[in-house]
C-alpha positions in Angstrom: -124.8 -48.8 -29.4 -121.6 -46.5 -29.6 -121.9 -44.1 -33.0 -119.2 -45.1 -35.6 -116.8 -42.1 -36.0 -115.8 -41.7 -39.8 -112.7 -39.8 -41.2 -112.7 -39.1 -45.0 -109.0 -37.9 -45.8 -107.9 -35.9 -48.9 -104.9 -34.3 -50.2 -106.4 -30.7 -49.2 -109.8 -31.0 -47.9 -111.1 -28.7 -50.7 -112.8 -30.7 -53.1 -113.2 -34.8 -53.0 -113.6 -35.1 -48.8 -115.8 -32.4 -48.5 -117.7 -33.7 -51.3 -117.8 -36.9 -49.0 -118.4 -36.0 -45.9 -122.0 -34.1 -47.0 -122.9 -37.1 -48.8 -121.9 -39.5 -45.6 -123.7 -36.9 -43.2 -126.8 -37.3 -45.3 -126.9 -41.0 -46.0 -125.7 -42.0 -42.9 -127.8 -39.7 -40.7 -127.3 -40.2 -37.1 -125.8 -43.7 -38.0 -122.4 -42.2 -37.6 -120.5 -38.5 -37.0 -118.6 -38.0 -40.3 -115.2 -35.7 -40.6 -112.9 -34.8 -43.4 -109.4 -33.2 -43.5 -106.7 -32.8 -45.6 -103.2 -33.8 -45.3 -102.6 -30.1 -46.3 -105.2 -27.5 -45.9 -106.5 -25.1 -49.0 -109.9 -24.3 -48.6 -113.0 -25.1 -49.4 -113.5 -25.1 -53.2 -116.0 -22.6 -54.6 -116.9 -25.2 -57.6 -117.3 -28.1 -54.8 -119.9 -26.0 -52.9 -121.9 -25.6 -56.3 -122.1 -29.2 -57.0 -123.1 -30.3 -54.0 -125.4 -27.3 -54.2 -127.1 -28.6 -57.4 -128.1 -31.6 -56.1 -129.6 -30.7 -53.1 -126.3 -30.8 -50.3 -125.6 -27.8 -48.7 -121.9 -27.7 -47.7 -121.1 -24.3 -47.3 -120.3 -23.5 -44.1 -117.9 -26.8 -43.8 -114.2 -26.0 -43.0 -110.8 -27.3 -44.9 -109.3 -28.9 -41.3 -105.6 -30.2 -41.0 -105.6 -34.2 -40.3 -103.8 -33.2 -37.0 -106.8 -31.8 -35.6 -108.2 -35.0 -35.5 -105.5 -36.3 -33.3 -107.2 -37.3 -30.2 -110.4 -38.8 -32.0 -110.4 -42.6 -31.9 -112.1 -43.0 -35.7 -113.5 -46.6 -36.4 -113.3 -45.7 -40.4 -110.8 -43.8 -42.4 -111.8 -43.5 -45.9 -108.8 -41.9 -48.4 -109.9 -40.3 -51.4 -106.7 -39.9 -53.3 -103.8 -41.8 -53.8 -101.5 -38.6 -52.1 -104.1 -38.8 -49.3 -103.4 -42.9 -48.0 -99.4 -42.7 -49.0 -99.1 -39.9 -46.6 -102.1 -41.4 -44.0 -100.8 -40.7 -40.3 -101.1 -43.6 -38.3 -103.7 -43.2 -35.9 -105.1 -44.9 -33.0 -107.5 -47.7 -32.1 -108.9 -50.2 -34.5 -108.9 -48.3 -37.9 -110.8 -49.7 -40.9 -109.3 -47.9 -43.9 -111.2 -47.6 -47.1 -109.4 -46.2 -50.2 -111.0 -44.7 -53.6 -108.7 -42.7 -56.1 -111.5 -40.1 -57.2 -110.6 -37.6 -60.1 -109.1 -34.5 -58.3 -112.0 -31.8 -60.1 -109.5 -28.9 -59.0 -107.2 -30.2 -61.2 -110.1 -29.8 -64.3 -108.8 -27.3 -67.1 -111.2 -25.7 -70.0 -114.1 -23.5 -70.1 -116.4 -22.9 -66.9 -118.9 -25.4 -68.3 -116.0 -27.8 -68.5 -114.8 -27.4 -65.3 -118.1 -27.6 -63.6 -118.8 -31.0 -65.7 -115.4 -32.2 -64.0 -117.1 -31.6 -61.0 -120.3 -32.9 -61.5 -118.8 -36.1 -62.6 -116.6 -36.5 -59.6 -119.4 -35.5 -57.0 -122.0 -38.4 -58.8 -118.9 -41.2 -58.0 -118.7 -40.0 -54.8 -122.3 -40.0 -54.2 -122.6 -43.6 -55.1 -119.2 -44.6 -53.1 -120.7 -43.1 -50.0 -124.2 -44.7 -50.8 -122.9 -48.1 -50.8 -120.4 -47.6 -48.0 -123.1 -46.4 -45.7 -125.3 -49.4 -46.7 -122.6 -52.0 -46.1 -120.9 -50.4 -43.1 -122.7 -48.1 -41.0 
């Protein structure tokens, strides 16, 4: 059996898809090999890595990659999670499933620290149950 190839898309692949793709690596296992980019690239969010810290997900060492990277990959799943993310989607080859979720962009989160991380916190736990249920039903 050929392993599923899964692209989770963002606006910068600094928040939301990195959040994804450590929550689709660990619930999908060796079911599938998970990537995430950005249609832009801004880094990997400090405040992302914590939350994904906190509940055991250790995405620290992942990179914020440019959607073009991906160019030559043939994925079987592309997953947007934002709005800016699918209207801007590059079309890309083979026989594409595309999933869509508009997830609160955290980076976007104004008001104390505590506030901000809570913004986080609250995105990462819908994102946690999204990939969950996707890798149930899919992979």
């Amino acid at each position: 059996m050929q392993t599923k190839k899964v692209l989770v898309l963002c606006t910068g692949n600094s928040c939301r898809s990195q959040m994804a793709e450590g929550y689709l690596k660990h619930f999908a296992k060796d079911k599938a090999v998970i990537y995430s980019a950005g249609v832009e690239t801004h880094g990997v969010n400090p405040n992302a890595i914590e939350a994904m810290w906190e509940d055991g997900i250790d995405i620290s060492g992942h990179t914020s990659n440019n959607v073009t990277e991906y160019a030559g990959i043939r994925f079987d799943f592309v997953i947007t999670v934002c709005d800016h993310a699918r209207e801007r989607c590059p079309v890309l080859p083979g026989r594409v499933q595309q999933f869509h979720y508009n997830f609160p962009d955290p980076a976007k989160a104004t008001g104390t620290p505590q506030e901000v991380k809570e913004q986080f916190r609250y995105t990462r736990n819908l994102i946690k149950n999204y990939c969950r249920d996707f890798v149930v039903h899919y992979l």
